[in-house]
C-alpha positions in Angstrom: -4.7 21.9 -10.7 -3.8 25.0 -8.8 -5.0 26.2 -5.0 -8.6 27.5 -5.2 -9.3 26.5 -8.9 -12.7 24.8 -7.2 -14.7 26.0 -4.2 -17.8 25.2 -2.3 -19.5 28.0 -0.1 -22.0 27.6 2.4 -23.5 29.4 6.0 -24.1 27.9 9.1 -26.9 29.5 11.6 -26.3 30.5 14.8 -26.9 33.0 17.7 -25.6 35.7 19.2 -26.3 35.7 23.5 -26.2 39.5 23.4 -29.3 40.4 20.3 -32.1 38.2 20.1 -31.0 38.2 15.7 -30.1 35.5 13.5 -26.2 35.1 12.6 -24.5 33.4 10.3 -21.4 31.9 9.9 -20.5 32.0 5.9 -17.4 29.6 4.6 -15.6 28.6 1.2 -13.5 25.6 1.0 -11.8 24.3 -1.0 -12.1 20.1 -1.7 -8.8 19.4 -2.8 -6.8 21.1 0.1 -9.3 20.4 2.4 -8.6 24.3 3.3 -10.9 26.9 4.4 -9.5 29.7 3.0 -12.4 32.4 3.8 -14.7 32.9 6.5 -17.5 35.6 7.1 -19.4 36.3 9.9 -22.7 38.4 9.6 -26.4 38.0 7.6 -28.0 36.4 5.4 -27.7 39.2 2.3 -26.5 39.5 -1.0 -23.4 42.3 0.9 -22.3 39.2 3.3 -22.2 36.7 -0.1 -20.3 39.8 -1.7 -17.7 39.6 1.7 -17.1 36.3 1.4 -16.2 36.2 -2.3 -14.8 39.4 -2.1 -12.5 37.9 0.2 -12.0 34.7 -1.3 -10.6 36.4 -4.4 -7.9 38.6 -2.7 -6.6 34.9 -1.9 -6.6 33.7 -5.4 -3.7 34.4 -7.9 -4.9 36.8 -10.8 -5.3 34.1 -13.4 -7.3 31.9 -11.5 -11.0 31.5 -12.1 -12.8 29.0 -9.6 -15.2 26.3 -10.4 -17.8 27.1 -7.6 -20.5 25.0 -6.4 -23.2 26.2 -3.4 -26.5 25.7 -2.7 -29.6 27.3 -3.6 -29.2 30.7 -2.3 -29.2 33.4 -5.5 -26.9 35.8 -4.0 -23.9 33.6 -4.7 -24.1 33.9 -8.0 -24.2 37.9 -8.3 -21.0 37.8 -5.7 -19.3 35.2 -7.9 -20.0 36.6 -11.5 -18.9 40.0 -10.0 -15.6 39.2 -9.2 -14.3 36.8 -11.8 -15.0 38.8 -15.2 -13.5 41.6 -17.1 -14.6 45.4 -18.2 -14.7 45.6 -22.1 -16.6 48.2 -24.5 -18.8 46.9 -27.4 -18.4 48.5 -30.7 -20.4 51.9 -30.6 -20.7 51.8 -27.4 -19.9 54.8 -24.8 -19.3 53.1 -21.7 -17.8 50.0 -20.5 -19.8 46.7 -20.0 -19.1 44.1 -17.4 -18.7 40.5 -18.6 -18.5 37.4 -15.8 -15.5 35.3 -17.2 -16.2 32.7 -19.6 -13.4 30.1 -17.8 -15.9 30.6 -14.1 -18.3 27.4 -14.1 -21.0 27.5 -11.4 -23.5 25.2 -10.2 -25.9 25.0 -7.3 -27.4 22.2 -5.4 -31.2 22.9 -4.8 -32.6 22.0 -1.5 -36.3 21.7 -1.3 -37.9 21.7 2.0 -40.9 20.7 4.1 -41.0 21.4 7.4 -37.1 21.5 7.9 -37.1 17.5 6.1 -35.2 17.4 2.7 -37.9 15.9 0.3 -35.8 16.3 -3.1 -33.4 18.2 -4.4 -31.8 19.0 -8.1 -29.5 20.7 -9.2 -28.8 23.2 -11.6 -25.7 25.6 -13.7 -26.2 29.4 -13.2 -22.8 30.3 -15.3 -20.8 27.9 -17.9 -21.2 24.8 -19.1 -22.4 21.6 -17.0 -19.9 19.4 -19.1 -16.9 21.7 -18.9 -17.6 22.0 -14.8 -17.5 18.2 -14.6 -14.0 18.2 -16.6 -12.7 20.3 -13.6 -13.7 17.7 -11.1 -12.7 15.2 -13.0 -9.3 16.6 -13.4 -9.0 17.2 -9.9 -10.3 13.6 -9.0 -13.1 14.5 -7.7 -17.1 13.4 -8.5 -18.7 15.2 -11.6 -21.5 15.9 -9.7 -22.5 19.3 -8.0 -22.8 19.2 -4.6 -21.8 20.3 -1.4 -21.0 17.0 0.5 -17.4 18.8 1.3 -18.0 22.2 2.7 -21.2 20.8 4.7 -18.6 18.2 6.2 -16.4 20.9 7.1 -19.5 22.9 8.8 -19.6 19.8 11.0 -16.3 19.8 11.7 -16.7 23.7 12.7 -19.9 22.8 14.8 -18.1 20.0 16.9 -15.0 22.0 17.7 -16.3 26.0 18.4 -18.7 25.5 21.1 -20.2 28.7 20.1 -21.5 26.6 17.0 -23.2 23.8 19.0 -27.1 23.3 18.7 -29.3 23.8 21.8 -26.3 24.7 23.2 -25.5 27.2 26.9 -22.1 28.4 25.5 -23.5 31.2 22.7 -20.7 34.0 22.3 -21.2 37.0 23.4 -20.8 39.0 20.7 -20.4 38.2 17.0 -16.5 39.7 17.9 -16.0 36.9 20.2 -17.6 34.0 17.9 -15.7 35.3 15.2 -12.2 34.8 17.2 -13.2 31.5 18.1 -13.7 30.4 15.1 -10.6 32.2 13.6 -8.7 30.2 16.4 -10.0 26.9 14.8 -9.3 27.4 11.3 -5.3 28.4 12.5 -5.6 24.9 14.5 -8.0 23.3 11.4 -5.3 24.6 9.0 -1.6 24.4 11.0 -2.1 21.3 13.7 -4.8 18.9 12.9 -4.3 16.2 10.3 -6.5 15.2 7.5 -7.2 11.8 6.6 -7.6 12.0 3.5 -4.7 14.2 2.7 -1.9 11.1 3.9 0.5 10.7 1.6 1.6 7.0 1.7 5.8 6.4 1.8 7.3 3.2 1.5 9.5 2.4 3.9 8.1 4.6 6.8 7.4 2.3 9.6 3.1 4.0 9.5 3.3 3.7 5.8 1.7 7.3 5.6 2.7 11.0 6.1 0.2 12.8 7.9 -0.7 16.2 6.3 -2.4 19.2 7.1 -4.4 21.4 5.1 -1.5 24.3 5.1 1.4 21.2 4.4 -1.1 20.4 1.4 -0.7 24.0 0.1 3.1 23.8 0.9 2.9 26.5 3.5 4.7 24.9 6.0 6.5 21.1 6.2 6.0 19.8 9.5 2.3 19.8 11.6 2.6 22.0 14.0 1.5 21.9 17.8 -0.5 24.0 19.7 2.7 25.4 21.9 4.2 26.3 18.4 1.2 27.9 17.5 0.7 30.6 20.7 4.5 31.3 20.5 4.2 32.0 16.4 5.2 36.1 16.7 1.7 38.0 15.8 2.9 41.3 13.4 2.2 44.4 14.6 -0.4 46.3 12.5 1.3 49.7 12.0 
C-alpha cells in the first residue's frame, strides 16, 4: 500500500497570548508511516478543513485516493469529496458536473458529549462503502474499525513536546506565526530524529535485534536518523 493511501485528520484547541480567540491546530496523519504530512493552523471553518486537505493532496501522487477517517465535524467531508473526484458532463448536459471519486472511502467517528464527558459514540460512512474501507485497513494491517485512536495519539505527542500546546499552561505563543514555527520545528524533529516504536524493523544478527526507524526512513526519504546538530546545519533554500 502506497504513502498516504489512508489518513486520519483531526484539530487540537489552543490559544493565542496576543487575541483573546480560539485557535486551532488542524493535522492529518497517516497510520502506517506514522507521518504527519500536513498541518494547519487557524479556525474552526469549512476554509481551514479546505487548507488542510488542500494541502494534503499537493503531497499525494495523482493516482492516489485516500481512505480518510475523522471525527464528527461535517466540513471534512466537503474538503475531502472536493479534492479527490473528477469533472465529467452528462449526456445533454451544458456544463460540467463534479463527481467525488468512487475509489475515496470515508468514515467518521461520532463523539457525543455531555458536559465535556464522552457518553457514547458511533460511527458512521459519509462517502464509499463501509466494507470496501475495511478492505483498506485490512490490507494495510491495520483494525477495520473507524476511528481515530492514531492521529489523537499523535495530538498527544504534539501537546507534550510544543509547550505552546500544553493545557493550563504560562508558555502561550505569541502569535499564531510563532506557534506555527514551533510546531513546524517538531514535526522536522517528529519526522527526521525521533524514533518510532512501532516502526522497528527486527534484523537478525544485529546485536539490539531491531532497526530503529523514523517516520521519514519509513517513507525512504532518508537512511540513517538524524540528530539535531545535522538538522540546524541541513542548508535552508533560498526562496527566489
Amino acid at each position: 500500500m502506497g504513502v498516504g493511501q489512508l489518513v486520519q485528520m483531526e484539530e487540537l484547541y489552543t490559544r493565542i497570548r496576543a487575541t483573546a480567540s480560539a485557535c486551532w491546530l488542524w493535522l492529518a496523519f497517516d497510520p502506517v508511516t506514522k507521518a504527519s504530512p500536513s498541518l494547519h493552523l487557524g479556525g474552526r471553518t469549512k476554509n481551514d478543513a479546505f487548507a488542510l486537505v488542500h494541502d494534503f493532496q499537493l503531497r499525494l501522487l495523482p493516482e492516489c485516493i485516500p481512505a480518510a477517517t475523522t471525527e464528527g465535524l461535517r466540513s471534512y467531508f466537503y474538503a475531502l469529496t472536493a479534492h479527490f473526484g473528477f469533472w465529467f458532463r452528462p449526456p445533454n448536459a451544458r456544463t460540467d458536473h463534479w463527481q467525488p471519486s468512487s475509489d475515496l472511502h470515508y468514515g467518521q467517528l461520532v463523539k457525543r458529549k455531555n458536559k465535556r464527558h464522552i457518553t457514547f459514540t458511533h460511527t458512521r460512512m459519509l462517502w464509499g462503502k463501509r466494507h470496501e474501507l475495511f478492505a483498506r485497513l485490512r490490507e494495510a494491517g491495520l483494525r477495520p474499525l473507524i476511528q481515530t485512536a492514531f492521529v489523537e495519539r499523535v495530538n498527544l505527542t504534539f501537546r507534550q513536546s510544543v509547550a505552546s500546546l500544553s493545557r493550563r499552561t504560562w508558555a502561550y505563543a505569541q502569535t499564531e506565526r510563532h506557534l506555527l514555527l514551533y510546531c513546524e520545528w517538531f514535526r522536522l524533529y517528529y519526522h527526521l530524529i525521533r524514533a518510532h516504536e512501532s516502526l522497528a524493523l527486527e534484523v537478525p544478527g544485529l546485536k539490539q535485534r531491531c532497526r530503529s526507524r523514523s517516520p521519514a526512513m519509513a517513507l525512504h526519504l532518508t537512511d540513517p536518523l538524524w540528530f539535531v546538530h545535522d538538522l540546524l546545519h541541513y542548508p535552508v533554500p533560498q526562496v527566489v
